[in-house]
N, C-alpha and C positions, 0 to 999 in steps of 0.2 A: 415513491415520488420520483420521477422518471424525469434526467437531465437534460434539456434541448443545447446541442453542440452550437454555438452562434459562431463558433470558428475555431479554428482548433488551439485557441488560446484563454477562449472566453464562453463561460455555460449558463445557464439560465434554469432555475427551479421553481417550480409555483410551492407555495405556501398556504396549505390552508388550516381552517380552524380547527381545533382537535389535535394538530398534530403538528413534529417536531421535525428539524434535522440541524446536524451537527456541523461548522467550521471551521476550520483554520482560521485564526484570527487576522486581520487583514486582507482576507480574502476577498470580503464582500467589492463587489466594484461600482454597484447603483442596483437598488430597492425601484418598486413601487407597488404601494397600498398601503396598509398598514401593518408592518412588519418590527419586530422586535428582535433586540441582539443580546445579550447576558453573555457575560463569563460564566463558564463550565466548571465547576473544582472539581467532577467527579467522574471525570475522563468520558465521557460518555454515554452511550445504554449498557452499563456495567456496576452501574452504580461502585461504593466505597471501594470492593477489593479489586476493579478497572482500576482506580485511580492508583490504588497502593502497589500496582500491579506495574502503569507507569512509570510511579517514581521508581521502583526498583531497576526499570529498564531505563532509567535515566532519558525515559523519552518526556521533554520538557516544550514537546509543543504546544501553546495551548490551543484551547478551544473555546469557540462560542456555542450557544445554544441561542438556533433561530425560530421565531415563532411568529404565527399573526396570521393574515392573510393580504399574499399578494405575493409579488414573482422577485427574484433576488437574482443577480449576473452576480458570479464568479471568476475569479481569474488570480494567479497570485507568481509576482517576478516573471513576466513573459514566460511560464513555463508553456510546455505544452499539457493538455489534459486530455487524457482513455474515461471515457466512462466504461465504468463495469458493471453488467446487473448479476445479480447472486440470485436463484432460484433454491435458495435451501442452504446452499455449499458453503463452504468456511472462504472468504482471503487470506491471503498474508502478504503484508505490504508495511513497511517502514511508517513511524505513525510521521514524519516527517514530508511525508509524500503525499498524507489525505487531504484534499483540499476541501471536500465536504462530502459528506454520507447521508442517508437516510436516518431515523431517529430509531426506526422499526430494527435496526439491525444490531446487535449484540456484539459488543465490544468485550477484547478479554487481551490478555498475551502471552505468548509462548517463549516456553525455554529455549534458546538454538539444540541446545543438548538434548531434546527428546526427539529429532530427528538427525540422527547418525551420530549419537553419542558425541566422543571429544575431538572428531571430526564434524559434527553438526556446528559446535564452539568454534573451532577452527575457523569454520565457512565464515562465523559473525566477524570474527577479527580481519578476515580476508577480505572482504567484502565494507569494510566499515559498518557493520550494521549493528556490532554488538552481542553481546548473548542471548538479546531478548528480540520480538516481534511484534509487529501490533496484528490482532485478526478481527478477522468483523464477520459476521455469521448471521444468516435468515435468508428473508426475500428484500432484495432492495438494489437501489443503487449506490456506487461509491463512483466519484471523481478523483482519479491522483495524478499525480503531475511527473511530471519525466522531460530530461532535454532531448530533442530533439522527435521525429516520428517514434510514435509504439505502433508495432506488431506481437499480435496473439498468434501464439504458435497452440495448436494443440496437442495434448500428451495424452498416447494411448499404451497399454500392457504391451502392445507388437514395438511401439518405434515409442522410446523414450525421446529427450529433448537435452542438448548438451547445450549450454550459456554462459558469457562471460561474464563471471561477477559482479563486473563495475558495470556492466549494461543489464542483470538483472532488476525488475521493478517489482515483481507482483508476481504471485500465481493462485488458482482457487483450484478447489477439486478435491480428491484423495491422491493425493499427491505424496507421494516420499522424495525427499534431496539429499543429498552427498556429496562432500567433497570430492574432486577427485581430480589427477595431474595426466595430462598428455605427455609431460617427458621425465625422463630419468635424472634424479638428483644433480648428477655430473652438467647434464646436460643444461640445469636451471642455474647452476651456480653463473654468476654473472649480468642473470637477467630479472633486467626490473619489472619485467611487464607481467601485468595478472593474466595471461594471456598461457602461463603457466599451470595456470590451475582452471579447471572446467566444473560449474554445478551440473550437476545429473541429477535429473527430473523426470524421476518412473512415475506409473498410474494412471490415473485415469482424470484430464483435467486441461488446464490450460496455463502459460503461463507468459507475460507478458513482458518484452524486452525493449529497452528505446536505441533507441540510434546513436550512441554517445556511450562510451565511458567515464563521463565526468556524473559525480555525485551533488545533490540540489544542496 
């Protein structure tokens, strides 16, 4: 179910019968047809161990579950909103940042630790994001949110992709990440800026930054 951009604040989705998609609760900004909104308890297309999956990750957003037919605007706190379509590929993206998904897509979440070990953890704490992720995986769209413009950079095996943290949002693909610092300890002492430490994003994929280092 494919999102029409009405501006780069506000999206629009059709809803038809047979089939689901997922919100951030308060999202919704004006329905029409007949459409339906429910609280989610079960984190999404993940069913029970999605949700158990959540709490562990201490990700406490909820969610609605939309259904019916007819078309639903989105929009949530003036953010801005990237649609992204997945052709197969996995995301990973803060579950704080989905503003709404497709229903078709497969909800799960990842350890930070299973990419780059107790530097992978590291990254979550640096980053505010925690030790855990939210990913979404199939064919479909997601909408998430970010201050200011997003650009999708792409990541290929020849030229990886170097990010600053706090302006990290997303990335999908086969992707590997890593902590890693442009200066020498000496050199960091005194400085508060994340600007200290660089994610590196090899593979083969995309990964998408906004204009801001402030977190939503």
């Amino acid at each position: 179910m494919p999102f029409r951009e009405i501006n780069s604040k506000m999206v629009e989705a059709t809803v038809a019968p047979g089939q689901k998609m997922f919100s951030q609760r308060g999202a919704m900004l004006a329905y029409k047809g007949d459409v339906s909104f429910t609280p989610n308890i079960q984190g999404g297309q993940g069913g029970f161990m999605s949700m158990i999956g959540r709490r562990v990750a201490n990700e406490a957003t909820p969610l609605m579950t939309v259904e019916g037919n007819g078309t639903v605007m989105f929009g949530h706190g003036g953010h801005h909103i990237q649609v992204i379509n997945l052709a197969g590929d996995t995301l990973y993206v803060e579950a704080d940042r989905l503003l709404a998904f497709d229903g078709t897509l497969q909800q799960g979440t990842m350890f930070m630790g299973s990419q780059g070990g107790v530097m992978g953890m590291v990254r979550g704490q640096v980053t505010g994001q925690g030790l855990f992720t939210t990913t979404l995986k199939g064919h479909g769209a997601v909408a998430v949110m970010a201050h200011g413009g997003v650009v999708e950079l792409p990541i290929t095996p020849q030229r990886p992709v170097h990010v600053d943290p706090q302006a990290y949002v997303a990335h999908h693909g086969d992707v590997r990440n890593k902590l890693s610092t442009a200066l020498g300890w000496r050199d960091m002492v005194g400085r508060g800026s994340g600007e200290a430490f660089q994610l590196e994003l090899s593979g083969s994929g995309a990964v998408y930054v906004q204009a801001s280092e402030e977190k939503l």
